[in-house]
N, C-alpha and C positions, 0 to 999 in steps of 0.2 A: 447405373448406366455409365460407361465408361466415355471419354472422350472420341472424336473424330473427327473429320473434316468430308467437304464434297463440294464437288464444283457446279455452279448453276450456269447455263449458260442458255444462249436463243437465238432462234434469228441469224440461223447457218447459211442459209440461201444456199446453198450449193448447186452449182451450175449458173449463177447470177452472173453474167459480166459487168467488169466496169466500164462504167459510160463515161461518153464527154471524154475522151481520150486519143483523140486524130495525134499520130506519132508517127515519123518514119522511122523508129529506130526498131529493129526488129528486138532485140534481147529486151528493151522496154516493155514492151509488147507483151512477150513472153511472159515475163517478172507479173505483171498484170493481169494476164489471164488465167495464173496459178496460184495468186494472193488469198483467195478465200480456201482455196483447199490447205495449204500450206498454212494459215490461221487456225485449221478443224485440225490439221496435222500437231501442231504445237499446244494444242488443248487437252488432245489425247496425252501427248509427250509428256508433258507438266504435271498430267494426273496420277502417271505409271511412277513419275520421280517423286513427288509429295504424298505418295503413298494416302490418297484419298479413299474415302468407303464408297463413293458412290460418285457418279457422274449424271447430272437432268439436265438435260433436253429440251424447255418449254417451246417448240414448238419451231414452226418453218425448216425444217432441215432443209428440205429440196426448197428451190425458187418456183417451182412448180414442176410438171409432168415431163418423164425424162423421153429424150429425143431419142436414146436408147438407154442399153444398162451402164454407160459408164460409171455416172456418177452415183447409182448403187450400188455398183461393186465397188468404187470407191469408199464409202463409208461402210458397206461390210468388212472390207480390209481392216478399216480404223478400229469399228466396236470390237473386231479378232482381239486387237492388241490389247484392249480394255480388258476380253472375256481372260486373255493368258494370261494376267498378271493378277486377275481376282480380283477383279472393280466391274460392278454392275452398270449397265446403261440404264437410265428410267426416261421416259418419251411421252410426251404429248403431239398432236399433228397440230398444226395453226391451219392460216385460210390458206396457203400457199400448199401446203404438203395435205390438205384436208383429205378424205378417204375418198371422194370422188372426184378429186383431182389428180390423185395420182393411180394410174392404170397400171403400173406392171410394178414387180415385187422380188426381191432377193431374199433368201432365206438370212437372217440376222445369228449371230452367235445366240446362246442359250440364257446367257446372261441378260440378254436384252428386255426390259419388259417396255411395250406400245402399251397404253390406255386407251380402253373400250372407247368409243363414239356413240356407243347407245345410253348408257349413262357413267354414271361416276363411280369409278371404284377405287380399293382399298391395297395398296401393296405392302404387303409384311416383311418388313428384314428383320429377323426376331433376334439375330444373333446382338445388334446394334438397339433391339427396341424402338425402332422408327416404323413410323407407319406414313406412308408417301402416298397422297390423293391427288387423283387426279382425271381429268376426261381431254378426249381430243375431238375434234372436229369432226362432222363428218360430211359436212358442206363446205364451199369457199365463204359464203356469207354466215356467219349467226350472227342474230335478233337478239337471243336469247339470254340473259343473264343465268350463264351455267354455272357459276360461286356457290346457288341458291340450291342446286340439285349434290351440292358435294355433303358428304357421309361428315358426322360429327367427330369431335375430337376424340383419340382413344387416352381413356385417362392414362397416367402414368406411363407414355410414350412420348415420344419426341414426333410431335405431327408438322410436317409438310405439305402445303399444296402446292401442285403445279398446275399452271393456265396460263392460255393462250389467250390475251383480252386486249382493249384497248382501257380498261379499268375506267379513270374518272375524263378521260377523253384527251386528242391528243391531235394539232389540226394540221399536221403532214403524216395522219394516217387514219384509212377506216377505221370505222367503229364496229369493232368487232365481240363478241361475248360481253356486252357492258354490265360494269360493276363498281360499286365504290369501294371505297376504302374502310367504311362502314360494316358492308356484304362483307371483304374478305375476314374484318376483322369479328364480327360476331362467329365465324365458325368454330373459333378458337385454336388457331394452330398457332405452332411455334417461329414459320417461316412459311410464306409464301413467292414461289420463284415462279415469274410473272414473264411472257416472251411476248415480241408483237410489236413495242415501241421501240426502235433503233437508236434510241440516246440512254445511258445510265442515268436511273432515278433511283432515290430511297423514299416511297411514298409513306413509309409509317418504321418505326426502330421498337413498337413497342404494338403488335409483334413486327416483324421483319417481316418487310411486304417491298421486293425489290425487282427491277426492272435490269437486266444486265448490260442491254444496247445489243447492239450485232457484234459479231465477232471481225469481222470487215468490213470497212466504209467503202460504198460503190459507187457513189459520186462526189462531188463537191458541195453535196446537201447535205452529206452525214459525214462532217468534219470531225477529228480529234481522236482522241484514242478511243479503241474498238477491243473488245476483249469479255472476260469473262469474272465472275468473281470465284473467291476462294470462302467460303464458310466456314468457323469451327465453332466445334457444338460440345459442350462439357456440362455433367449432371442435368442434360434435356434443356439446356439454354444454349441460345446461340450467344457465344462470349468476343466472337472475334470473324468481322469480313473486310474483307480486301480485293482491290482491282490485280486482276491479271491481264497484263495488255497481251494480244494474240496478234494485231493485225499486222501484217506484210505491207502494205501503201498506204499511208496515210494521208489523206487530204488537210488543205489546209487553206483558209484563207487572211490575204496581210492586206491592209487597207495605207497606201503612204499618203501623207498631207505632202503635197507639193506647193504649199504658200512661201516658202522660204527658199525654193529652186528657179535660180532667175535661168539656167537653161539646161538641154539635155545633158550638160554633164554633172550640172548638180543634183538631177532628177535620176542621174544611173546610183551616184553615188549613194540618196539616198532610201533607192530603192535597196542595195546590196547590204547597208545599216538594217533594214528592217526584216531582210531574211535572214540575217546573222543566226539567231535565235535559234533558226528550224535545225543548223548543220547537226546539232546534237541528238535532234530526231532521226536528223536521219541517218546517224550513227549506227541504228538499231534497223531503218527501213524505207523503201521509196517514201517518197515526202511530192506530193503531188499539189502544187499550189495556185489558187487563184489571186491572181495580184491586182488588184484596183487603185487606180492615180485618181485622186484627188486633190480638190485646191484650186485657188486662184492662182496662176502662175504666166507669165511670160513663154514658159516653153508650151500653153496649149497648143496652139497650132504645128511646130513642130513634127509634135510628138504623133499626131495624126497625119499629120503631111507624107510622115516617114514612118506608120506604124509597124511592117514587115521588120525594119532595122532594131526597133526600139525592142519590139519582141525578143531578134535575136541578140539584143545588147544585156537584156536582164534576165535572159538563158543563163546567158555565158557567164553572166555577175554569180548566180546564182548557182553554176558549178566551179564557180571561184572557192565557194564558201563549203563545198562538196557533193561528189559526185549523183548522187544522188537524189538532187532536189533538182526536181522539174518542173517547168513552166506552164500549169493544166491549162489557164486562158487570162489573158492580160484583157481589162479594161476600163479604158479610159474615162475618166469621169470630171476631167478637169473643167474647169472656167477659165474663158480669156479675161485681161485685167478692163479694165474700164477705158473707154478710146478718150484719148487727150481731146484737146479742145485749141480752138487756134484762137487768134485774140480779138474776136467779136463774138466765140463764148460758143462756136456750133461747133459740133465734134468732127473729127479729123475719124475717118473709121469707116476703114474698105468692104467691113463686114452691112456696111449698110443695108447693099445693094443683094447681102443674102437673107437681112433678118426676118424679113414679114414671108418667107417663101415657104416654111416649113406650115405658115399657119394656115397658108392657101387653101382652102374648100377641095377647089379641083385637084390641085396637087395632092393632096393629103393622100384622094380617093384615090388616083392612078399610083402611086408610091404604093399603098396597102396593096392595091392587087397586083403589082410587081411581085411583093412581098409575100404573098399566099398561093401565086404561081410559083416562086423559087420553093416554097415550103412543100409543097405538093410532091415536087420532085425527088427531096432529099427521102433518107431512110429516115424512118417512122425514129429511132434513137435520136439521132442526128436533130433534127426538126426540133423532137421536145426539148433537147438541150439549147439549141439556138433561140428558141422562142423570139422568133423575129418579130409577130406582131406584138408584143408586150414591149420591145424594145425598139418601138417605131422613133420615139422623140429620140430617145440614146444616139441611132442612129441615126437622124438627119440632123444630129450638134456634131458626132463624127467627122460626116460628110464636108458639112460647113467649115468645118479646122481643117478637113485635109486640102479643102478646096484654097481656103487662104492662104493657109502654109506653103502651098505648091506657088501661088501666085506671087508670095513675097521672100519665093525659095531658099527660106530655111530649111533648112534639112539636118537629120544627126550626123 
């Protein structure tokens, strides 16, 4: 059995927008809206240059059922360039792309092989000696632990499965085809390329039982790099994997301690120290960042007082350091310092007269239904980003700083 290599990859979402992304810049926009194709574009690219045997699939290509054929003529485009250059597609459907969730269909290049929904089966690449197993969905929900229905190992081949699972569980995602680690490994194969969980895992190396992550991060919940891996396989052992980053935008979150910034300009200063880091990210690609202040500091009120300013002041820091790092949602999370005391020892502190107001019974109530009346309105995306009522206290410590801040008019 001669050497080779092939790419696993999952969790394409194609047609997925990224969320949590209010912007007036139009070419932002843009850059954004085309980040996951241009990720599936660069993973084809990469496969045609590295002269791979084979390219998997495990599972979610589509984000679900398409509004029309775009985005399946989009990726029959893609598998083309695969089928020309003599690199096979192998495919499993997840809960997203499952067989009765998606209704309309393109004819795929010849190269392509989809895995059955009705059970599990065997594909032969004889010339490689690989025998690649695998089943797709044929619901958006399974129950079913399908690891248990896959075909046994072929001796003297180099076996593969592909599934679509949540394996040994994962709790920012359904539980889907469950399975342990156990299940994949008594079937005996030599690699297991696993789709469904949106972060890179290595849950086992002996055999190879790996989770690739998505190929693009779609909000600021699936930070960091986003890609695919690269396999090589020599005498039916897997001897060598590696990360291939894919993604177009990257998200990112920086947390700055403001305990040592006695005002906002020590606190731009050194918010701009602690993006420094990303400019080399985003050397390569959008760099989309959520920035959180924290800390006891002098500038709390401030910086609420003035938060419109402060926003555009750690934009601007932040295309100091290059152009491409953008400001996904600033927030604040700072503490006022402790109120002095005058000299019979009672405290001196304007915030008096707001502290007990947030704990108000009645206030709390009328505030929340403010708050679930503004939610109502916004678009269903919108809304779950905001999650205003998770964010009640957040928001009446806000309030209360910009209220102070304005009263004892500091400003940035």
């Amino acid at each position: 059995m001669s050497g080779f290599s092939f790419i696993h990859a999952a969790d394409l979402h194609l047609g997925s927008p990224l969320s949590g992304l209010a912007t007036r810049d139009a070419e932002l926009a843009r850059r954004l809206a085309t980040a996951g194709r241009q990720a599936f574009e660069d993973l084809v690219t990469q496969a045609i240059e590295r002269r791979v045997a084979f390219v998997v699939v495990a599972g979610d290509i589509y984000d679900g059922d398409w509004a029309d054929n775009t985005i399946g003529l989009f990726f029959a485009r893609q598998v083309a360039r695969l089928d020309r250059a003599g690199i096979p597609t192998i495919l499993v459907r997840g809960n997203h792309d499952a067989e009765s969730v998606i209704t309309r269909s393109i004819t795929l290049a010849p190269s392509v092989h989809v895995f059955s929904a009705s059970r599990a089966e065997t594909l032969r690449l004889e010339s490689l000696r690989v025998a690649v197993h695998g089943r797709s969905f044929q619901a958006r929900a399974v129950e079913e632990n399908l690891s248990l229905t896959y075909p046994a190992a072929l001796p003297g081949w180099f076996n593969l499965g592909v599934l679509h699972t949540s394996c040994t569980g994962h709790a920012a995602h359904e539980t889907y085809a469950p399975c342990s680690v156990a299940d994949l490994t008594a079937r005996g194969y030599d690699y297991w390329a696993l789709g469904h969980i949106h972060e890179y895992a290595e849950l086992s190396r002996d055999p190879w039982i790996v989770f690739p992550g998505n190929i693009q991060g779609r909000s600021v919940r699936e930070c960091g790099a986003k890609g695919a891996v690269l396999v090589e396989v020599a005498d039916g052992r897997v001897t060598g994997l590696s990360r291939v980053p894919l993604d177009r935008a990257r998200f990112e979150q920086v947390t700055v301690d403001l305990s040592e910034a006695s005002d906002t300009s020590a606190v731009l200063e050194n918010v701009e120290a602690a993006l420094r880091p990303l400019a080399e990210v985003a050397a390569q690609r959008l760099v989309l960042v959520r920035v959180h202040l924290a800390g006891t500091t002098p500038a709390h009120d401030a910086l609420s007082a003035d938060r419109d300013n402060v926003t555009a002041e750690i934009q601007a820091a932040a295309h100091r350091l290059h152009e491409d790092i953008w400001l996904e949602r600033l927030k604040i999370e700072t503490r006022r310092p402790r109120a002095p005391v005058d000299a019979s020892g009672a405290a001196i502190d304007p915030a008096a007269l707001l502290a007990d107001l947030d704990r108000d019974p009645d206030f709390r109530s009328r505030a929340k239904a403010a708050l679930a009346e503004i939610g109502a309105r916004m678009p269903a995306t919108a809304a779950a980003e905001a999650d205003l009522e998770a964010e009640f206290d957040a928001l009446c410590a806000e309030a209360e700083a910009l209220i102070l801040g304005r009263l004892g008019g500091r400003h940035c």
